[in-house]
Each structure stands twice: as structure tokens, then as C-alpha cells.
C-alpha positions in Angstrom: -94.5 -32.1 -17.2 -97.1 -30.8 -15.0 -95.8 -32.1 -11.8 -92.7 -30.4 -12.8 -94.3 -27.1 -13.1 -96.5 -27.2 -10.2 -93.3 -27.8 -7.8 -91.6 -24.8 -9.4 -94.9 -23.2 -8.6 -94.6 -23.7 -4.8 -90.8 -22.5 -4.8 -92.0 -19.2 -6.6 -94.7 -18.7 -4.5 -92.2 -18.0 -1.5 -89.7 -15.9 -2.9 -92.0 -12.8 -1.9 -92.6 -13.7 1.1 -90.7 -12.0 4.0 -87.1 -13.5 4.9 -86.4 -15.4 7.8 -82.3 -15.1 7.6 -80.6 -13.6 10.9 -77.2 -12.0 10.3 -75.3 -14.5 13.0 -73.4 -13.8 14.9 -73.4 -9.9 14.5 -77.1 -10.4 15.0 -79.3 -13.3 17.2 -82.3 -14.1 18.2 -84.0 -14.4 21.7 -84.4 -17.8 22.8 -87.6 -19.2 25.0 -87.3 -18.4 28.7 -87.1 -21.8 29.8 -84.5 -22.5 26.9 -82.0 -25.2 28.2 -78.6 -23.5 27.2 -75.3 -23.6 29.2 -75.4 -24.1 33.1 -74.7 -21.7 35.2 -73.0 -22.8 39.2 -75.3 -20.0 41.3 -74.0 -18.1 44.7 -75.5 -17.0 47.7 -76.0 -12.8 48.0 -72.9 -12.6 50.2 -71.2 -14.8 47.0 -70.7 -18.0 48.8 -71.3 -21.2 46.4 -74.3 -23.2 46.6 -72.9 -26.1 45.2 -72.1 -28.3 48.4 -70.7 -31.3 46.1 -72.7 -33.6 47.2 -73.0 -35.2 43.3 -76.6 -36.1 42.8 -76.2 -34.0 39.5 -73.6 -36.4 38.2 -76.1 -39.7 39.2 -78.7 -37.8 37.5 -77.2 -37.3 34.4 -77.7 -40.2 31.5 -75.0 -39.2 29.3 -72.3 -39.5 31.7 -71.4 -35.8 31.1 -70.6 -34.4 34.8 -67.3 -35.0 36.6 -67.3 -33.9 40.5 -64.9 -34.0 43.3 -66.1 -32.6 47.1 -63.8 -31.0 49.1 -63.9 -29.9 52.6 -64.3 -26.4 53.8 -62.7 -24.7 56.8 -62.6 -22.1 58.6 -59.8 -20.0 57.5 -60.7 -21.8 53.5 -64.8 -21.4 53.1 -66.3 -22.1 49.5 -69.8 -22.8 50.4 -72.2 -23.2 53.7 -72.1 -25.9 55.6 -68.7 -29.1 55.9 -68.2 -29.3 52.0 -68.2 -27.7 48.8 -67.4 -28.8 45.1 -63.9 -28.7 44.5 -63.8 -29.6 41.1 -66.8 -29.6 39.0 -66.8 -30.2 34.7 -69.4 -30.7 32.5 -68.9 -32.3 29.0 -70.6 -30.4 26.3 -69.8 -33.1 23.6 -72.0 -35.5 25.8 -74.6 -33.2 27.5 -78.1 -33.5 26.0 -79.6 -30.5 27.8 -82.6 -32.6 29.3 -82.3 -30.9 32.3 -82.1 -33.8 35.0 -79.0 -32.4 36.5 -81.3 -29.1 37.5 -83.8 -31.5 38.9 -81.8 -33.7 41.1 -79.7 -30.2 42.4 -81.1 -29.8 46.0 -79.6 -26.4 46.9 -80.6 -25.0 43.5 -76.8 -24.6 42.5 -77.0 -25.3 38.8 -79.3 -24.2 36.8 -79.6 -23.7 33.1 -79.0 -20.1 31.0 -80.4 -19.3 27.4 -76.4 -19.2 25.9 -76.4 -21.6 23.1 -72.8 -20.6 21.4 -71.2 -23.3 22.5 -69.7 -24.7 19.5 -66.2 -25.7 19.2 -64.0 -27.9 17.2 -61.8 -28.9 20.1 -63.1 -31.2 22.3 -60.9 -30.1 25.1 -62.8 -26.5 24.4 -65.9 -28.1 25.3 -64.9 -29.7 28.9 -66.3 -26.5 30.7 -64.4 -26.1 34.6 -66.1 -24.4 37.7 -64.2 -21.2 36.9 -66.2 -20.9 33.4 -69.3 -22.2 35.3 -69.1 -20.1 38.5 -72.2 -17.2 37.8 -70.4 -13.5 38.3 -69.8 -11.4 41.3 -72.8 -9.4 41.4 -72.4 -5.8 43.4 -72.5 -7.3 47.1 -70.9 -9.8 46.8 -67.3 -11.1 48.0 -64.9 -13.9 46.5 -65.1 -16.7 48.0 -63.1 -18.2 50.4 -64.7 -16.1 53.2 -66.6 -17.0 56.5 -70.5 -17.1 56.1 -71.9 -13.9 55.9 -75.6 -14.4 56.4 -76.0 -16.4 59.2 -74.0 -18.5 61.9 -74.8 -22.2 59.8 -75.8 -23.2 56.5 -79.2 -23.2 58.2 -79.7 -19.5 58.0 -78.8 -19.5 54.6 -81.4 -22.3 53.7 -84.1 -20.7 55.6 -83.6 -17.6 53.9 -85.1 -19.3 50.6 -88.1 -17.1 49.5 -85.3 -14.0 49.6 -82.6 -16.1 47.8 -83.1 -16.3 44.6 -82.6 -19.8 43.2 -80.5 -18.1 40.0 -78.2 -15.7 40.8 -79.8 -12.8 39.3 -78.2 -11.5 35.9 -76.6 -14.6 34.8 -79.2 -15.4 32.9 -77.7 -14.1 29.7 -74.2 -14.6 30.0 -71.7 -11.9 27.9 -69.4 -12.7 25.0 -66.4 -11.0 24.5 -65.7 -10.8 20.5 -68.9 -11.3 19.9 -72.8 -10.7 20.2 -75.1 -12.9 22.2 -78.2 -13.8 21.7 -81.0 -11.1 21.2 -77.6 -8.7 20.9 -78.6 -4.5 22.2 -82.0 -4.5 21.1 -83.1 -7.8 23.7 -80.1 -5.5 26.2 -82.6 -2.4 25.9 -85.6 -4.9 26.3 -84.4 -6.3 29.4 -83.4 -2.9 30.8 -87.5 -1.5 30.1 -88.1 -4.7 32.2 -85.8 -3.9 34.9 -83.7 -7.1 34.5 -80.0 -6.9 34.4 -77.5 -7.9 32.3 -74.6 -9.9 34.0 -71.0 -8.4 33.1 -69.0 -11.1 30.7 -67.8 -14.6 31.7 -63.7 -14.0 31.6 -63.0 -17.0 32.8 -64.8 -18.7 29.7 -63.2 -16.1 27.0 -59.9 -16.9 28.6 -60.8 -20.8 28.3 -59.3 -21.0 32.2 -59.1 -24.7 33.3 -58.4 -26.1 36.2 -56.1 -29.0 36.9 -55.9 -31.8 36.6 -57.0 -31.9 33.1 -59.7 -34.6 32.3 -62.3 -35.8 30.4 -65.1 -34.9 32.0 -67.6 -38.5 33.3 -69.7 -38.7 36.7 -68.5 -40.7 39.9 -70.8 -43.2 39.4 -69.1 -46.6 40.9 -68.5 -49.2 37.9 -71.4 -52.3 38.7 -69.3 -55.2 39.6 -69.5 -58.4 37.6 -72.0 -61.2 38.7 -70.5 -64.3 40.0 
């Protein structure tokens, strides 16, 4: 009997203390900085991709989760800097585990990681996110690729130009929602405006759910190991 009473003693001894409920999704919380939410493809300033689909991210990535095809660029058709960029580029959300290795592996600083976490679907075609959905925003400045390089005469230029290019493109960090609030909602907006960080305008291509053909299930390029003799 007195066990009984002294756990009923612990569960009144919270109900006066201050509630912890969030009214989500009309209302969120601000995740960690260096929270690993949805990725984000970056672009140059003159909004050239820096994705050169070279694939290391899909090697990188232990739960298979990253599908990505190269193509070529020319000079009338120029997606990146330098002979190739990533033509077609998924990443599984129903296999990602968020550790991060595809960021590490990345050596132009293309993908990075956001703080979005609403990523929850009950389709698992709705979670097979394409470039388009990936692709950070225009910012002002920039121009929609294909274009000839802006910054320079060879990918070198724009390489060199690292301590001025931002590895992020800046104000994608917290990606908008349409039909619904985002983490941290107006009062982290106000926050971030005191700070002098911007906001980035909302993802369309997302709240449209665009995808690009052909329509797959999104795995790395990784070659099969063939069977030992």
C-alpha cells in the first residue's frame, strides 16, 4: 500500500510544475544549430550549382539512401563550374539516418544539412526528395542556371574564391513551409532578423512535390561486389 501511494506521490508532485507541451504545428521550437535536418544542394553567388556529380556522397552514405547520375555541361547548357554537374540527384528519407557522412565526403561543399525536420509522410514516394526540392533558392543575385560562369574564366576562380563563398548558401538555413509553420515559427523570424540573418523565401518545388523523371527508388551507384570464384 505504501509503494502505491508514494508512486502517486511522484505523479502529483509534477502536475504544478510548468508545462512542456508545444502547440505543433501552429507552434515549434528552435532546433540546435548544428541540428542534422533536411539537406540542402548549395549555389555559387552568381547561382551556379556546386554539386559537380562526382558521387562521393552516395559511397559515403551507409544506408544506401543517395541516387546520383553526372552529366556533362556545355557551353550553350552550364549547370555547374567546371566538365560535369549532377544531373539527377535523390535522397531517400525512409533510409537516411542523418549521420552526416554525405556532408563530410562532399568536396565542393554542395550539400549540407538545414535544421527542417517536417519531413514526415505516409507515402514513401513523398519521401524520395529530387534536385528540384533540394536545389537551395535564388537568392537576390543570382541567375537560373543554365548560364556561362559568371565569376571567373574556370572553375578555378570560383574555388579560389572560398573564404568569400560561403559554403551554405546563405538563408537556406531554415527553409519555408507553405500551409504551415516551421520551426521556431515568427518569434525565431524576428530573432533571426535582430541577428541580421535572413530568412530564405519557401521551397515551391517541395510544396508542389515536383519530381523529376525517371521515377525511382532512390539507392547510391555503388557497383554490386562480384562473387568469389
Amino acid at each position: 500500500m505504501f509503494e502505491a501511494v508514494k508512486g502517486f506521490g511522484l505523479t502529483f508532485s509534477t502536475v504544478f510544475e510548468k508545462k512542456a507541451t508545444i502547440q505543433y504545428p501552429e507552434a515549434g521550437t528552435a532546433t540546435k544549430p548544428r541540428y542534422h535536418g533536411r539537406h540542402i544542394l548549395n549555389r555559387h553567388p552568381d547561382g551556379l550549382e556546386k554539386c559537380v556529380g562526382c558521387e562521393l556522397c552516395a559511397w559515403a552514405c551507409p544506408a544506401d539512401a543517395i541516387y546520383v547520375e553526372g552529366g556533362d555541361n556545355t557551353d550553350e547548357m552550364r549547370f555547374s563550374p567546371g566538365e560535369r554537374y549532377g544531373a539527377i540527384y535523390q535522397i531517400n528519407y525512409a533510409r537516411c539516418i542523418f549521420c552526416g557522412l554525405c556532408i563530410e565526403a562532399c568536396p565542393t561543399r554542395s550539400l549540407t544539412m538545414s535544421n527542417d525536420y517536417e519531413l514526415a509522410s505516409d507515402s514513401r514516394k513523398d519521401l524520395i526528395f529530387t534536385k528540384e526540392q533540394l536545389l537551395a533558392p535564388l537568392l537576390p543575385g543570382m541567375e537560373q542556371p543554365p548560364h556561362p560562369m559568371r565569376l571567373g574564366k574556370d572553375e578555378t576562380d570560383y574555388y579560389a574564391s572560398g573564404p568569400t563563398n560561403p559554403g551554405a548558401s546563405a538563408g537556406a538555413e531554415y527553409p519555408q513551409r507553405e500551409g504551415g509553420a516551421r520551426p521556431g515559427g515568427a518569434q525565431e523570424d524576428v530573432g533571426r532578423a535582430q541577428q541580421g540573418v535572413r530568412t530564405s523565401p519557401s521551397d515551391e518545388a517541395a510544396a508542389a512535390g515536383v519530381r523529376s523523371e525517371p521515377a525511382r527508388g532512390a539507392k547510391s551507384a555503388r557497383p554490386k561486389p562480384k562473387a568469389s570464384s
